[in-house]
C-alpha positions in Angstrom: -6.4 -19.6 6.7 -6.5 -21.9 3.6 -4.8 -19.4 1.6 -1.8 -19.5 4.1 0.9 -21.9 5.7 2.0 -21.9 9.1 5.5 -21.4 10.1 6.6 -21.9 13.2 10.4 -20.8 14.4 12.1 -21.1 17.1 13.2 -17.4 18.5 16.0 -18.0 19.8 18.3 -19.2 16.4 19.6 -16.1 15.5 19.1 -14.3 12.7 16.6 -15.5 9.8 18.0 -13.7 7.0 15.0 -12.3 5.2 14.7 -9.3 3.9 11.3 -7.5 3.8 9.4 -4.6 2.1 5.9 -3.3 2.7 3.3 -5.9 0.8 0.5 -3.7 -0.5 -2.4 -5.2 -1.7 -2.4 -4.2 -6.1 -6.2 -3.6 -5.7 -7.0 -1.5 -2.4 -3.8 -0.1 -1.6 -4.0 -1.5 1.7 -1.3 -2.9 3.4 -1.8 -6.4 4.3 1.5 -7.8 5.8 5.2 -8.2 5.0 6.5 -8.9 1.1 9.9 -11.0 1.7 12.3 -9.6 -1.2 15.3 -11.9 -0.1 16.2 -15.0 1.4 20.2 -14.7 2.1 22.6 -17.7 0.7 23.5 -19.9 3.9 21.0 -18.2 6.1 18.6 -20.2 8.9 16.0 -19.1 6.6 17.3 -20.5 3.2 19.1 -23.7 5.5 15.8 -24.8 6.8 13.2 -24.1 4.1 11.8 -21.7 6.5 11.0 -18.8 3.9 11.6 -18.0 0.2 11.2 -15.2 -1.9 7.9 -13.7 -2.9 6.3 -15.1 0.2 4.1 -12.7 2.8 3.8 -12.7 5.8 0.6 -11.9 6.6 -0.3 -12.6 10.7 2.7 -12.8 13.5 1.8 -14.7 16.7 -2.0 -14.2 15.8 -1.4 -10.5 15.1 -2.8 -9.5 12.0 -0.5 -6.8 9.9 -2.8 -5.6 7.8 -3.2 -1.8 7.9 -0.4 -1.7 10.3 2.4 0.5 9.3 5.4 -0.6 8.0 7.4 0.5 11.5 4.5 -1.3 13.0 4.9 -4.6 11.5 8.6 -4.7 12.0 8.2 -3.8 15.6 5.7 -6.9 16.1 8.3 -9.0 14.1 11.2 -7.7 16.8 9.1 -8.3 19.6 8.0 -11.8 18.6 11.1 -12.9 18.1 11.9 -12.3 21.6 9.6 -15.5 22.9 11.0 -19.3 22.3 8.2 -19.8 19.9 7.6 -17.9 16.8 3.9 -18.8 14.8 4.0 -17.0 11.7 1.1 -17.0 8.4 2.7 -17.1 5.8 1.1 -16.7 1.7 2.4 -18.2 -0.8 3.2 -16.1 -4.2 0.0 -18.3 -6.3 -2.0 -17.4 -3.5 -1.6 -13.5 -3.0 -4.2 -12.7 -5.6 -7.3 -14.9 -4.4 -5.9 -13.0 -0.7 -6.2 -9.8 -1.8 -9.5 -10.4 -2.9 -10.6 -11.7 0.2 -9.1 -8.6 2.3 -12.0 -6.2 0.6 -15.0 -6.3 2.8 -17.9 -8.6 1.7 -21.0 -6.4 0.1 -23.3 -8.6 2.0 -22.9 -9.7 6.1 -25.2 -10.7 8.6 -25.0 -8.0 11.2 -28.4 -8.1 13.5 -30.2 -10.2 15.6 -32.6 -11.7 13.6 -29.8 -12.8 10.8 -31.3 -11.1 8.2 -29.1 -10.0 5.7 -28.2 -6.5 5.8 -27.3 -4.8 2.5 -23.8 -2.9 3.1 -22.3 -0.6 0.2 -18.4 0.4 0.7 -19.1 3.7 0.5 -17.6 5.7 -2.5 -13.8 6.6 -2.5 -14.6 10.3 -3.8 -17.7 11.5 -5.4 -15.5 12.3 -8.7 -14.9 9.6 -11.2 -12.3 6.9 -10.9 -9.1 7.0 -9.6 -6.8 6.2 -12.6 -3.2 4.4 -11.2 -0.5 4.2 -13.9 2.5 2.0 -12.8 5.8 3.3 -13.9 6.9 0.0 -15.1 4.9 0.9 -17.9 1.5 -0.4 -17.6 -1.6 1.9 -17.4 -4.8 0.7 -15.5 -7.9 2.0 -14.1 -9.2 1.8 -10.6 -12.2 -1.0 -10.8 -15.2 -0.8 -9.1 -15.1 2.4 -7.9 -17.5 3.9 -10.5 -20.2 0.9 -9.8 -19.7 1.3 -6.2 -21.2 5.2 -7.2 -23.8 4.0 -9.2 -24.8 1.8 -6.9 -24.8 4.2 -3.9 -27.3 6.6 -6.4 -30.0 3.7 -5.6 -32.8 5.2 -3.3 -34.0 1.9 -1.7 -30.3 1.2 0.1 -29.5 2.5 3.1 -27.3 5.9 3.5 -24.1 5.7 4.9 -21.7 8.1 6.3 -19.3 9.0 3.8 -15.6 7.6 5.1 -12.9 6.7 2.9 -12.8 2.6 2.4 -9.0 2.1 2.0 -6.9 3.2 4.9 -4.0 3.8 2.7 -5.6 6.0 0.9 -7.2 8.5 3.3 -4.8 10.9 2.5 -6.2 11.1 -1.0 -9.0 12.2 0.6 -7.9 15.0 3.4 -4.6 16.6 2.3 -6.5 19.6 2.2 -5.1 20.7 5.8 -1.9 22.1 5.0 -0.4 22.2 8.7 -0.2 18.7 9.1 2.1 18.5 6.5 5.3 18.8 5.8 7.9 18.9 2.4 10.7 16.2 1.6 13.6 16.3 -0.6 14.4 12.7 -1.8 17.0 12.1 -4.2 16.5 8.9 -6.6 19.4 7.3 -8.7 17.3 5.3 -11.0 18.8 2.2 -11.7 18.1 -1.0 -14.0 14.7 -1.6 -12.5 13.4 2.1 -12.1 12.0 4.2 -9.7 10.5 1.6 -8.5 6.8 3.0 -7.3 3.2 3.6 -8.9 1.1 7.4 -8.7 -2.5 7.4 -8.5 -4.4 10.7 -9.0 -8.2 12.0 -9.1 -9.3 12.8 -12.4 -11.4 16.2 -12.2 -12.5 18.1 -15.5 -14.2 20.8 -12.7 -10.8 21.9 -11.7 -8.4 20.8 -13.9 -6.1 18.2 -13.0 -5.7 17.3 -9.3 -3.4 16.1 -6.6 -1.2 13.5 -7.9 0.1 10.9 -4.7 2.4 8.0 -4.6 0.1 4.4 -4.3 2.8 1.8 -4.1 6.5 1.2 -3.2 7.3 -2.0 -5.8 9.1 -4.2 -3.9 11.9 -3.5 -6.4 13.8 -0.1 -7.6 15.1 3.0 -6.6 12.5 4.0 -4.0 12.7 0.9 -1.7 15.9 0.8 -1.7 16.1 4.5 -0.4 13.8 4.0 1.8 12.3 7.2 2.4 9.7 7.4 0.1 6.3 6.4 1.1 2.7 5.7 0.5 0.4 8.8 0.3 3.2 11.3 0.2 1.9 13.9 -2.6 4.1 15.0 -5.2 5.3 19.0 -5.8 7.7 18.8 -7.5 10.2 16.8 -10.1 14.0 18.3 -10.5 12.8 21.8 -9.4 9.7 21.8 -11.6 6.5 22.3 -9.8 3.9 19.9 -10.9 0.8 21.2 -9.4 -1.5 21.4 -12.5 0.1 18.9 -14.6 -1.7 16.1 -15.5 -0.9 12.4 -14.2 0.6 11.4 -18.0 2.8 14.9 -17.9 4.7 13.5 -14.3 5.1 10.3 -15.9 6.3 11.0 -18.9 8.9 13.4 -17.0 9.9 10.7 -14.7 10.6 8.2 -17.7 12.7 10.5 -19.1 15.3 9.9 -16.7 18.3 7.9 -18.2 19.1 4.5 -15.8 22.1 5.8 -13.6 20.3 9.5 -13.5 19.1 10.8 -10.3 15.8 12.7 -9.9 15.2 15.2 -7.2 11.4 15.1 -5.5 10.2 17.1 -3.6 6.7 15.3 -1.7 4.4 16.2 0.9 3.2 14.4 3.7 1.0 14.4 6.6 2.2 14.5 9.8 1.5 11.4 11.7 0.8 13.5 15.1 -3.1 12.9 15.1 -3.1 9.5 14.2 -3.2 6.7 17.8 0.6 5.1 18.4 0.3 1.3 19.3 1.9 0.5 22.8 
């Protein structure tokens, strides 16, 4: 809570003139709230200092948005807005990295009666080596942590734990395997002076040649949120009719940067069917 303001608005004062895109957090994946993108000239928001851009919302009426869906958080947001009064936490933009910090789980946390410190490992994203993220902007990065997370997991005086996948957002890294719960999308992108607009994150394996190659963000600008239909964790088949499966993570990239601005590229994606997963009343 020191990391964040609170705003309160009144409900019932029309429109606020904000637009928002999904606020994923650059180091988990996770999604942790709402990214405000735009402030409109004139609006309520912009007239009373209420918002401005680069701000998250993070928590609405005590109801935290992190790992809620995108639909999910805008649905809160609706229903909120309903009541007289509005209490929103809001992060500022210096804030956002000392928040995503915060939002990984703590290695160490009292959890038993006697308050003895219990040692707790996240366990490891994939037994394979890092995931490796490469941001179509331009800039290439590794996955941190993950690899000390495996060495440290190797130690035999820690306790075992189940193997589940840490980040919600990138479970389907993990499971894509079954093939019925998903299905193909055609999405057309007209790239335009700030890109495609979204990051792919891959598992390097030298076992079995390259593997699955998934989308990891939606920037908040570019062609892809501005579409709209593109989303987190939808696996990549193919780029304008050429099927990528065996290509390597720098072989898409390189074929996606090679789309003049004012080009459009043709995707066709994967993604699992949301059928299993529970639906918020």
């Amino acid at each position: 809570s020191e990391m964040t303001k609170t705003v309160e608005i009144s409900g019932e004062g029309g429109p606020l003139g904000i637009h928002v895109v999904p606020f994923f957090s650059s180091l988990s994946g996770r999604m942790l709230g709402l990214f405000i993108r735009g402030v409109e000239e004139n609006s309520r928001s912009r007239r009373d200092g209420l918002f401005h851009e680069n701000e998250c919302i993070v928590k609405i009426n005590h109801v935290d948005l992190t790992d809620k869906t995108f639909a999910q958080a805008q649905d809160i947001f609706r229903q909120a807005m309903k009541f007289q009064s509005v209490i929103l936490e809001v992060l500022p933009p210096y804030n956002r990295e000392q928040y995503e910090k915060s939002a990984i789980a703590p290695l160490c946390f009292l959890d038993n009666e006697e308050g003895v410190p219990k040692t707790k490992i996240p366990p490891p994203v994939h037994p394979k080596p890092a995931l490796k993220m490469i941001n179509l902007s331009g800039a290439s990065s590794l996955e941190t942590g993950v690899q000390a997370t495996l060495q440290q997991a190797k130690s035999p005086n820690l306790p075992r734990l189940g193997r589940k996948s840490s980040s919600p957002s990138l479970s389907p890294l993990m499971g894509f395997g079954n093939k019925k719960n998903a299905k193909k999308i055609k999405i057309d992108l007209k790239k335009g002076p700030e890109g495609l607009g979204f990051t792919v994150v891959t598992r390097d394996s030298s076992v079995h040649g390259p593997g699955p190659i998934f989308v990891k963000n939606i920037l908040p600008k570019g062609a892809a949120v501005k579409d709209g239909r593109l989303q987190s964790g939808d696996r990549i088949l193919e780029v304008n009719g050429r099927d990528i499966t065996g290509r390597t993570q720098e072989e898409l990239v390189a074929m996606l940067r090679s789309t003049k601005q004012g080009e459009t590229v043709c995707l066709i994606v994967a993604r699992q069917e949301e059928a299993f997963l529970p639906r918020e009343l």
